[in-house]
VOBA-842627 format. One record per residue (C-alpha): residue number from 1; residue in three letters; x, y, z. Coordinates in pm, 1 decimal. Example, Ala and Ser with C-alpha at 12.3 -4.5 7.8 and 13.67 -1.06 7.14 Angstrom:
! VOBA-842627
ATOM   nr  rest         X         Y         Z
ATOM    1   ALA    1230.0    -450.0     780.0
ATOM    2   SER    1367.0    -106.0     714.0
//
This chain:
! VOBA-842627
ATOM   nr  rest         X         Y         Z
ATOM    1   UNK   15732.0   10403.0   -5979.4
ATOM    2   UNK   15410.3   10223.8   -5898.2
ATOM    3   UNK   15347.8   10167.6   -5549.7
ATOM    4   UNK   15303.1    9799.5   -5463.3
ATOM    5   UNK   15000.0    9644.1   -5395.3
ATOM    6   UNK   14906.5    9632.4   -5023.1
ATOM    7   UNK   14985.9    9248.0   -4880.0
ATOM    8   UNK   14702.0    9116.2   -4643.0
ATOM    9   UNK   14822.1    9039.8   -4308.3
ATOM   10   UNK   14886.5    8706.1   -4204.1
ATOM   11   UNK   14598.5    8534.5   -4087.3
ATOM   12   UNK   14368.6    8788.4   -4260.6
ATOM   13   UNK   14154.5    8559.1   -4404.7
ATOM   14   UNK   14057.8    8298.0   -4101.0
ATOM   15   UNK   13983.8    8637.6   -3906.2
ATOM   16   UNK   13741.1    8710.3   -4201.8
ATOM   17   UNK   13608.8    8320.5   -4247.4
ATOM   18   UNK   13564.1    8362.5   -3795.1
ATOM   19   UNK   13371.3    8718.4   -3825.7
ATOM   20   UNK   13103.2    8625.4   -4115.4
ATOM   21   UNK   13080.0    8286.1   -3876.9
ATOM   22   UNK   13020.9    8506.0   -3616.8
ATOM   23   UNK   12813.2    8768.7   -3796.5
ATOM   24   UNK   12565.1    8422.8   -3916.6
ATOM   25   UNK   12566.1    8320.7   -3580.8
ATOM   26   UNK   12393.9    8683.7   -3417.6
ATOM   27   UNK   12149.9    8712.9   -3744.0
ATOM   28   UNK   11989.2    8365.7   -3668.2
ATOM   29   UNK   11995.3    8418.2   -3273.2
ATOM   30   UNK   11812.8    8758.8   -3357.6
ATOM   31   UNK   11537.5    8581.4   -3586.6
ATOM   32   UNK   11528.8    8311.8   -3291.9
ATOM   33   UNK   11486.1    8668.6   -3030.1
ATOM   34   UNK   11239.0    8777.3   -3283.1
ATOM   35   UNK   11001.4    8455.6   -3332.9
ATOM   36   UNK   10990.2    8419.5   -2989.0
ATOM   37   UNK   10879.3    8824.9   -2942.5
ATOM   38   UNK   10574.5    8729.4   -3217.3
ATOM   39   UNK   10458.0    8424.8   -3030.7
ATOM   40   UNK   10451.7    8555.1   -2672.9
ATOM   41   UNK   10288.2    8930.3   -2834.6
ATOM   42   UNK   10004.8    8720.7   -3020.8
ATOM   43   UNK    9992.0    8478.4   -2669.9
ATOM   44   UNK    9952.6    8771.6   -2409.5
ATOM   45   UNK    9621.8    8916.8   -2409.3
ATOM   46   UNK    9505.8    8523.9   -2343.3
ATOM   47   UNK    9765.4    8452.0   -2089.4
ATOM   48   UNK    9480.1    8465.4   -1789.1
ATOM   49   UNK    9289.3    8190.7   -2028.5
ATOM   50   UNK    9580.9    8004.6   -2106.3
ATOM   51   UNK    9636.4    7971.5   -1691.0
ATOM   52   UNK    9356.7    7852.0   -1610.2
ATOM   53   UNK    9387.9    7598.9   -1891.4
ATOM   54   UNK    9706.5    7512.3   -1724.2
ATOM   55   UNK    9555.6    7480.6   -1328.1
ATOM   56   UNK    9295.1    7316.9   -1479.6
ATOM   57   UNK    9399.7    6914.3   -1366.5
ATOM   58   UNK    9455.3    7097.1   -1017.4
ATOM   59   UNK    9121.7    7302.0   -1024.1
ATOM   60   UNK    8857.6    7002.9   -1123.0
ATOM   61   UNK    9002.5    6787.0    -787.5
ATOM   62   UNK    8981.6    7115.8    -563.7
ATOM   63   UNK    8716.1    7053.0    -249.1
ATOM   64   UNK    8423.5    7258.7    -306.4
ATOM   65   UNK    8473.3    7590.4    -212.8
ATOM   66   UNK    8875.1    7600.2    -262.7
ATOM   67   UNK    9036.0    7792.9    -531.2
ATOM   68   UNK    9387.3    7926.3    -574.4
ATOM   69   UNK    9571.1    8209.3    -434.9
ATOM   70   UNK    9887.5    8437.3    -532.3
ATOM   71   UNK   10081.3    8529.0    -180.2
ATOM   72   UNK   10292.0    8801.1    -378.2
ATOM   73   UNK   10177.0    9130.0    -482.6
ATOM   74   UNK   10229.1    9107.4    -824.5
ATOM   75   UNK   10194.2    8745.7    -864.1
ATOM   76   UNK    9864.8    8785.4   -1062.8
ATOM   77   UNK   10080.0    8991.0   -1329.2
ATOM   78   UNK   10396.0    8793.3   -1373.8
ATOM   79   UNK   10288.6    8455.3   -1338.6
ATOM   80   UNK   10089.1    8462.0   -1654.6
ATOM   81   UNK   10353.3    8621.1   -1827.5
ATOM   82   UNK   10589.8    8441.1   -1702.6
ATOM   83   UNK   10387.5    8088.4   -1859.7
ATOM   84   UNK   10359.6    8285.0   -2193.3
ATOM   85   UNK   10709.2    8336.3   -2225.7
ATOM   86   UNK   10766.7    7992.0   -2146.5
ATOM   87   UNK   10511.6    7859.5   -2360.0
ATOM   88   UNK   10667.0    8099.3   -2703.1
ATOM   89   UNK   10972.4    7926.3   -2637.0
ATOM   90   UNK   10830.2    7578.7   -2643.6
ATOM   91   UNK   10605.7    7648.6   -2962.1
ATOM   92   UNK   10910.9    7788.2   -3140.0
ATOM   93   UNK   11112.4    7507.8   -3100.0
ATOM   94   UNK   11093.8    7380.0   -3480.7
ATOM   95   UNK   11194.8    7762.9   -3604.0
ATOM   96   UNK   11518.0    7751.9   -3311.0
ATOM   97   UNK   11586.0    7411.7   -3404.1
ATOM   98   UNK   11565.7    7517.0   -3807.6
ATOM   99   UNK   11767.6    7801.7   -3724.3
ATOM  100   UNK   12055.2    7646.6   -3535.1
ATOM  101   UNK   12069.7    7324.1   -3824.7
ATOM  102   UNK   12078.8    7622.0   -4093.8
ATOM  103   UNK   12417.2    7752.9   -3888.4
ATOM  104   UNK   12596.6    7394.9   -3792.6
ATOM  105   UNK   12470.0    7241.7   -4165.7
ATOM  106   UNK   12720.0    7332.3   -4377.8
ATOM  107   UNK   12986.2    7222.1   -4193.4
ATOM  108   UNK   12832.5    6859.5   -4190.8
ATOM  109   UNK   12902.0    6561.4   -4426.2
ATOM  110   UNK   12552.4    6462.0   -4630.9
ATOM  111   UNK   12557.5    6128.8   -4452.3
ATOM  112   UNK   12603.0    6327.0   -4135.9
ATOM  113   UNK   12303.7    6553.6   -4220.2
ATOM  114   UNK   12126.2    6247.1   -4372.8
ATOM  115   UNK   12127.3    6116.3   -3966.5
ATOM  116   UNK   12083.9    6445.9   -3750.3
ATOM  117   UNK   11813.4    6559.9   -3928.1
ATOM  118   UNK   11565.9    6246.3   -3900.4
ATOM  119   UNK   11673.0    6267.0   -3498.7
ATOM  120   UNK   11606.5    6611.8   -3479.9
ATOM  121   UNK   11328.7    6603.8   -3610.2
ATOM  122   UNK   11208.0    6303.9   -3364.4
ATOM  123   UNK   11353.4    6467.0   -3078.2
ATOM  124   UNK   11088.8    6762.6   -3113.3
ATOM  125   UNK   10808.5    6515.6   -3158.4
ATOM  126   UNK   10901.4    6285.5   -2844.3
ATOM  127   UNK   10968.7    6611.9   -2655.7
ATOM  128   UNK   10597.4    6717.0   -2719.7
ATOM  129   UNK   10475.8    6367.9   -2657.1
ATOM  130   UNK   10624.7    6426.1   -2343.8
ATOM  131   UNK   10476.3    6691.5   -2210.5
ATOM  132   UNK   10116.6    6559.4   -2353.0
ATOM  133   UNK   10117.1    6286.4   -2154.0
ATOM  134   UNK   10209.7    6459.0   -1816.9
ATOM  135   UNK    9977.6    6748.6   -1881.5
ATOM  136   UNK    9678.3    6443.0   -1989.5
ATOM  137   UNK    9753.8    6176.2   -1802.5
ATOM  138   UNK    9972.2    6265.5   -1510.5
ATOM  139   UNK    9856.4    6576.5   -1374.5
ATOM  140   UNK    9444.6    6407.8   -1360.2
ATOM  141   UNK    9606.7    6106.1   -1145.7
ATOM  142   UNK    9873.3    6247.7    -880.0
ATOM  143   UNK    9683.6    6594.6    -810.8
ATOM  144   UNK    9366.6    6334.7    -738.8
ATOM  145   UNK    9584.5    6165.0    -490.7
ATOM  146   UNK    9720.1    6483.6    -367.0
ATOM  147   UNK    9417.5    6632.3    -247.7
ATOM  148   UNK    9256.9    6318.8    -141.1
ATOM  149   UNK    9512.2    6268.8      93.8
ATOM  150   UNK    9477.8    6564.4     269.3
ATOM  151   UNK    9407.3    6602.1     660.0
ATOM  152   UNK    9093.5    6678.5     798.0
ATOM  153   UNK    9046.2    7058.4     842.7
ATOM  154   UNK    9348.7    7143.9     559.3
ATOM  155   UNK    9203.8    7354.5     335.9
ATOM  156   UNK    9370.3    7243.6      -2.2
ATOM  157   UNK    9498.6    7631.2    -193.5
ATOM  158   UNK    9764.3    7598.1    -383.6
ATOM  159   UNK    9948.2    7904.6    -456.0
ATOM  160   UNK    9953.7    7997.6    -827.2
ATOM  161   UNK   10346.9    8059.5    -896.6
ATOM  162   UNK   10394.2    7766.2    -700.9
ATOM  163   UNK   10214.4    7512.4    -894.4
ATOM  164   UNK   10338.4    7706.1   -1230.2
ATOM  165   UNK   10681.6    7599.4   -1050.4
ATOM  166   UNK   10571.5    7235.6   -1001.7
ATOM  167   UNK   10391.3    7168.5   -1344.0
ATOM  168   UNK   10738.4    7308.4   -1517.5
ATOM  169   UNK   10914.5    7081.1   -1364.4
ATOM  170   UNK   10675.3    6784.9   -1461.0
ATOM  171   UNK   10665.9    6879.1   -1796.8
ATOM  172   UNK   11080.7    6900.6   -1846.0
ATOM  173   UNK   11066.7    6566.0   -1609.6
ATOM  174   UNK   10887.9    6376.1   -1869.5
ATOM  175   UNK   10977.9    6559.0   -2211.3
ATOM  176   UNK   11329.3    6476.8   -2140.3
ATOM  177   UNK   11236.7    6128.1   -2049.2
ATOM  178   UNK   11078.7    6082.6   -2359.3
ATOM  179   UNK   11424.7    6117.1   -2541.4
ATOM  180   UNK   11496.6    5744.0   -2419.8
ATOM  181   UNK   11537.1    5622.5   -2770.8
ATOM  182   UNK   11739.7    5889.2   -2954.3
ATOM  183   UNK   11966.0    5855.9   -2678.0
ATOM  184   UNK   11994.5    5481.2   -2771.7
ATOM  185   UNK   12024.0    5484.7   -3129.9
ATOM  186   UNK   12295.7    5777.8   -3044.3
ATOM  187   UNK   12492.8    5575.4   -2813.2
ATOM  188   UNK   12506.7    5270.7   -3051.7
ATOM  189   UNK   12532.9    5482.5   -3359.8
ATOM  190   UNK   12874.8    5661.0   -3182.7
ATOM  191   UNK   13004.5    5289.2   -3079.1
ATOM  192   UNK   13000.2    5356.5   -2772.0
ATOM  193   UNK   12798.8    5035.3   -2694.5
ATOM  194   UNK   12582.3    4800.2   -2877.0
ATOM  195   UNK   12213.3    4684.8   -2840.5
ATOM  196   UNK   12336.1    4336.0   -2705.8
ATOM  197   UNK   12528.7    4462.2   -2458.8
ATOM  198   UNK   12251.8    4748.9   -2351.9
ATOM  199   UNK   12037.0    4425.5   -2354.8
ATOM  200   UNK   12284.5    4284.9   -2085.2
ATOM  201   UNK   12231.6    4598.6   -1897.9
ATOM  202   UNK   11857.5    4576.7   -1842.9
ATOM  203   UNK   11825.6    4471.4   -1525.6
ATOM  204   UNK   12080.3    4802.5   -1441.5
ATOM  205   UNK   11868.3    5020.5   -1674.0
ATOM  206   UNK   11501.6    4965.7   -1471.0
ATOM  207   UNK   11690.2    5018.3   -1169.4
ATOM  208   UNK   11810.0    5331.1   -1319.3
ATOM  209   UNK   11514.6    5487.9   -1433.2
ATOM  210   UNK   11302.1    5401.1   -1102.5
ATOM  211   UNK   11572.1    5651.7    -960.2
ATOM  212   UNK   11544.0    5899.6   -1229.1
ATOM  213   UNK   11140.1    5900.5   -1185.9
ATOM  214   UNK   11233.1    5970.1    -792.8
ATOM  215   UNK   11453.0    6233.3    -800.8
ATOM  216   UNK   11274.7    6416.3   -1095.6
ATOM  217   UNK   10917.0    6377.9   -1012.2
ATOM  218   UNK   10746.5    6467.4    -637.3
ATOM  219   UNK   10806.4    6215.5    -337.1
ATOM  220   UNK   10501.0    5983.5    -436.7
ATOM  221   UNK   10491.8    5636.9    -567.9
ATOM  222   UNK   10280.8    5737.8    -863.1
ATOM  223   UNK   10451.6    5966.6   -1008.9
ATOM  224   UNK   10740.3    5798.0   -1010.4
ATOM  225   UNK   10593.4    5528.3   -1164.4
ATOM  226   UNK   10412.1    5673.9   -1383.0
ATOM  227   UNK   10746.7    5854.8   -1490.4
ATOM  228   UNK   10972.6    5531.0   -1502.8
ATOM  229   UNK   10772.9    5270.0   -1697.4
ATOM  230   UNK   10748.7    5535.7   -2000.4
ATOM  231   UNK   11112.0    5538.2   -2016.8
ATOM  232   UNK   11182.7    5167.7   -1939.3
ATOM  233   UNK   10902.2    5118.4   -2219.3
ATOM  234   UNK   11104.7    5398.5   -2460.9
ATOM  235   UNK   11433.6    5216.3   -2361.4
ATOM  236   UNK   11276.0    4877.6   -2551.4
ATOM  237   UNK   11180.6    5072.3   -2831.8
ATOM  238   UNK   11567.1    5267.1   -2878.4
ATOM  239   UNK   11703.9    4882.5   -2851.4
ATOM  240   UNK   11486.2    4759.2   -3109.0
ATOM  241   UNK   11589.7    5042.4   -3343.5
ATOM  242   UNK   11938.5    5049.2   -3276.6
ATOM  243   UNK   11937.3    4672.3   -3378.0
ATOM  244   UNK   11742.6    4703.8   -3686.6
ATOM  245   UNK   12002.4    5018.1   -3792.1
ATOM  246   UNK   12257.3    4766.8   -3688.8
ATOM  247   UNK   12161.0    4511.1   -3921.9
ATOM  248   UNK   12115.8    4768.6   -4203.9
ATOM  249   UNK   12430.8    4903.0   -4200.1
ATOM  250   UNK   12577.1    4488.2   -4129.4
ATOM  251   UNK   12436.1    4450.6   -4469.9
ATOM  252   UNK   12514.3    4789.1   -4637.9
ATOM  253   UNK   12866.7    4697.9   -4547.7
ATOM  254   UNK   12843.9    4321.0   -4696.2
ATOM  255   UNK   12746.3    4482.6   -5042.6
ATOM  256   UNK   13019.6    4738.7   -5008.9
ATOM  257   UNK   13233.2    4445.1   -4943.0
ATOM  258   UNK   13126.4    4240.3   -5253.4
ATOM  259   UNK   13148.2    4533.8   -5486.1
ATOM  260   UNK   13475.1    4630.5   -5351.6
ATOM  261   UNK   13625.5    4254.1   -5434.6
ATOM  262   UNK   13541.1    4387.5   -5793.9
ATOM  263   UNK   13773.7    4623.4   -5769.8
ATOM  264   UNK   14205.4    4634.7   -5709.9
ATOM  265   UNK   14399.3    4910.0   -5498.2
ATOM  266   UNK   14083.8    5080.8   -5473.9
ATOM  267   UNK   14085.6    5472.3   -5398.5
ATOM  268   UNK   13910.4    5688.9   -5170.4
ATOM  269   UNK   13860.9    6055.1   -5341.8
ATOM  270   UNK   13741.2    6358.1   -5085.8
ATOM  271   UNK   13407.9    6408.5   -5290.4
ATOM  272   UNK   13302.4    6050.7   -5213.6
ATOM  273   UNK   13395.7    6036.2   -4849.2
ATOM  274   UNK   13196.2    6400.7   -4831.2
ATOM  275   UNK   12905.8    6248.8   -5046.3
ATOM  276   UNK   12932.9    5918.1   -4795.1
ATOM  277   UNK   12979.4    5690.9   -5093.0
ATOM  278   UNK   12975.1    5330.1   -5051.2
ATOM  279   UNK   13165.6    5200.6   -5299.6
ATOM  280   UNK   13556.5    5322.0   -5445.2
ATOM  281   UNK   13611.7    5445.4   -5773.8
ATOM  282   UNK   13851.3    5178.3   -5958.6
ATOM  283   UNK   14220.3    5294.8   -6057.5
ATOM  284   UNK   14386.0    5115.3   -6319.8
ATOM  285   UNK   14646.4    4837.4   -6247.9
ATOM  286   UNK   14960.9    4900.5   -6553.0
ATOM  287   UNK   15063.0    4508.0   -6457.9
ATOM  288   UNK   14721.4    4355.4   -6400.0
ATOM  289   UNK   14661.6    4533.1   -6741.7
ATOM  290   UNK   14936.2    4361.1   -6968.3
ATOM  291   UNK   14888.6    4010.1   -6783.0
ATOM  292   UNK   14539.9    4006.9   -6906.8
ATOM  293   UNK   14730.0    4140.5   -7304.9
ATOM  294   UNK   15000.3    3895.0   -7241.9
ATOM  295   UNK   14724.8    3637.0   -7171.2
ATOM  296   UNK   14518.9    3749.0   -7452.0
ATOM  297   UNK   14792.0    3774.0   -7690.1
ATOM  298   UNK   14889.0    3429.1   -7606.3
ATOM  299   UNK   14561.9    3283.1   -7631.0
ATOM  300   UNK   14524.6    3414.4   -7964.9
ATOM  301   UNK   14865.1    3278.6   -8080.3
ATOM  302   UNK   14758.7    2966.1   -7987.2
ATOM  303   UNK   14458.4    2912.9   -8208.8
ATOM  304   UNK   14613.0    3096.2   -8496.2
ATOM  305   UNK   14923.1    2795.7   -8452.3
ATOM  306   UNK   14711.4    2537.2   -8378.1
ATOM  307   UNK   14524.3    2608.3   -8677.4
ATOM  308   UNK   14853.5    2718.5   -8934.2
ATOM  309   UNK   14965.4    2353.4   -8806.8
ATOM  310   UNK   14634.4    2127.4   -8801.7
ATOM  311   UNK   14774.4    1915.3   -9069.5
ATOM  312   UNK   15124.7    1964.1   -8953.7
ATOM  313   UNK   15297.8    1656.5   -8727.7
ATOM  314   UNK   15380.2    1751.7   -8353.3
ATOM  315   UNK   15752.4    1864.7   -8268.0
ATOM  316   UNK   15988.0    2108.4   -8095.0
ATOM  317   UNK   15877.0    2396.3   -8247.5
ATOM  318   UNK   15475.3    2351.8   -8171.3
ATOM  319   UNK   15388.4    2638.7   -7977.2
ATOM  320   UNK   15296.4    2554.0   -7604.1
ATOM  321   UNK   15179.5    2828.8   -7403.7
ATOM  322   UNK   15365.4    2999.2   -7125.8
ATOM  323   UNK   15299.0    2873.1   -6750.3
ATOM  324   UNK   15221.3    3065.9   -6432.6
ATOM  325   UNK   15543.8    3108.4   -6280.3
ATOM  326   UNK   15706.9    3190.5   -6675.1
ATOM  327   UNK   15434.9    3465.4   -6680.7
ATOM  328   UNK   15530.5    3566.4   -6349.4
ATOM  329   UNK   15930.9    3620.6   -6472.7
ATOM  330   UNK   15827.3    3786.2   -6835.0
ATOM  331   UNK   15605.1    3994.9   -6660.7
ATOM  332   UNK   15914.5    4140.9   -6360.8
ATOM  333   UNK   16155.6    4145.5   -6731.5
ATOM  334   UNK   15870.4    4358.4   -6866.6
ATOM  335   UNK   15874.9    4577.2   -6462.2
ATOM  336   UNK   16306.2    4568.4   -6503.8
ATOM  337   UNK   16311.5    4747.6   -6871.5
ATOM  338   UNK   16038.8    5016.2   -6784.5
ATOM  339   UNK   16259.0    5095.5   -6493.1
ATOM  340   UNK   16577.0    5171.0   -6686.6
ATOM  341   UNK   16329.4    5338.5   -6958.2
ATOM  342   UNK   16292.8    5015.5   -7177.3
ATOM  343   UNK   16650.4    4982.2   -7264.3
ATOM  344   UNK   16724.4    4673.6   -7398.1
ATOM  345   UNK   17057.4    4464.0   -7226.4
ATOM  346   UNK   17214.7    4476.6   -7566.2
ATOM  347   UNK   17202.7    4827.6   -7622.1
ATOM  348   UNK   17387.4    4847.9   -7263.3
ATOM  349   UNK   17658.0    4615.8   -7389.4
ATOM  350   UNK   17689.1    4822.8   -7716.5
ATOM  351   UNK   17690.0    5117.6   -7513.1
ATOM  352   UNK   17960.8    4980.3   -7310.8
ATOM  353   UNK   18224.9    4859.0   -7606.5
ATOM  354   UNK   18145.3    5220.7   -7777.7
ATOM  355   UNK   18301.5    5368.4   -7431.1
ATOM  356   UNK   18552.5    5100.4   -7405.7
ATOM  357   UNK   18686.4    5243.9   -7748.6
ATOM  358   UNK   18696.2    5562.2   -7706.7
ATOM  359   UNK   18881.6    5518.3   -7404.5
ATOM  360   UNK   19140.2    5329.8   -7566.6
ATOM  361   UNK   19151.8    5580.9   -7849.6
ATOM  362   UNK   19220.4    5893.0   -7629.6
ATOM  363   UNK   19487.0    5658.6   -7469.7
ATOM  364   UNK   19645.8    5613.5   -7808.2
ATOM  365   UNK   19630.9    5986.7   -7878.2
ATOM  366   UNK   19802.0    6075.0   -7552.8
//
């Protein structure tokens, strides 16, 4: 006897599904590890270059005669690596971001990926627009104003991990800040709110980002400006998307709507909510079918009488067409017979007399 075939445990196959997830997951992190390793190898022999690049808003306002310093030993060392490291990472971020949509994709809907991947895409961009503008037009104004406002007899040396400490922070200050918009359109796009109520909020929102700019950026008035009208400006420009999306999808839906009214007891299949169809796929209506044959059928019987009795005088027996509410009771007649299987009420009666007899027969017998 033939032994039987070995029965996979219970739950077998979601611990398989969870494992490849799994096994997907620590491939991509290790091509994320391993980008990251290229960049910063390629970056390292110019990471003294790419520092001095860096201190470079910082160096140009220096008094004469001032330069940095490095208090720790091996400050000279680390701080430069630690800036390449940092600055892999950032230039990677299309290949992590590629990475991570090629794991979460196929789990999306296509109108889901047809919206994440315009934003992500944005994101990156604002996020290096960010940092731009504080590295071009930041840094040259508040490290003027720093070291103009020094004391007499200070001597102005800024330690190098330090201001490697300080720029950081300035440049995640304002890429961040640059993400006003795609948080908008997110936010109105998830119905949480709406752009005329965010529009209501204004007043709240300026207040807002004033604070932001304070907490995030050094205790000086220019920085924080120069930190808070970006976003305020940003936050105009995610409202005036958000409403123009809004309006496109107002009328996307009002053509959905009109096609729809084409269309009765209209079903949803899973392939078109996955595909993010607009419009149902028809199924037919039996009774909405044979009122438009009974109509038909009617209509034709009409002209073929009127024209059999053209010369004919009018009577009883001209044909005159059925009304509404006479449609209405032919067509539940027509619903009552297909429920008992289109028997007609005389074959019930005959049906009825047969068993009538032969109960009187076997009555006769006994």
């Amino acid at each position: 006897m033939s032994p039987k075939p070995e029965q996979p445990a219970p739950g077998a196959q979601g611990e398989g599904t969870l494992l490849s997830h799994l096994f997907e997951l620590r491939n991509r992190l290790l091509r994320m590890v391993l980008a990251i390793l290229v960049v910063f190898l390629a970056l390292f022999p110019f990471a003294n270059q790419i520092y001095t690049a860096l201190a470079d808003p910082l160096m140009v306002h220096l008094p004469e005669g001032s330069s940095m310093i490095a208090i720790e030993v091996a400050a000279p060392f680390l701080i430069p690596f630690k800036l390449v490291l940092l600055l892999a990472v950032v230039l990677t971020i299309p290949y992590l971001l590629y990475q991570l949509w090629g794991f979460v994709a196929p789990g999306l809907y296509k109108h889901e990926k047809r919206l994440a991947a315009p934003l992500v895409i944005s994101s990156t961009l604002l996020f290096y627009t960010g940092m731009a503008f504080a590295y071009f037009v930041v840094f040259p104004l508040i490290f003027a104003f720093f070291t103009s406002t020094a004391p007499e007899g200070v001597a102005v040396m800024t330690d190098i991990a330090r201001y490697l400490d300080f720029v950081i922070m300035l440049f995640l200050a304002f890429g961040i800040a640059f993400e006003m918009p795609i948080a908008t359109i997110l936010l109105v796009s998830l119905g949480v709110t709406t752009p005329q109520k965010l529009a209501q909020k204004r007043p709240y929102v300026i207040i807002g980002v004033f604070v932001i700019g304070m907490v995030l950026t050094p205790p000086d008035i220019i920085s924080q400006t120069l930190l808070a009208l970006p976003m305020w400006l940003l936050f105009e420009i995610g409202l005036l998307l958000s409403r123009i999306m809004q309006r496109r999808r107002a009328r996307e839906a009002a053509e959905a709507g009109e096609s729809e009214a084409q269309y009765d007891d209209a079903e949803w299949s899973q392939e078109d909510i996955d595909e993010g169809v607009s419009r149902p796929k028809p199924r037919p209506n039996p009774l909405r079918e044979r009122h438009a044959a009974a109509k038909a059928a009617t209509a034709a019987s009409a002209a073929g009488s009127g024209t059999a009795k053209s010369d004919s005088a009018t009577g009883d027996d001209e044909y005159r067409p059925l009304s509404d509410a006479e449609m209405d009771a032919e067509l539940d007649r027509l619903a009552d017979e297909e429920a008992r299987g289109w028997q007609a009420p005389e074959d019930d009666k005959k049906d009825e007399g047969e068993k009538k007899d032969s109960d009187q027969d076997k009555g006769g017998k006994a």
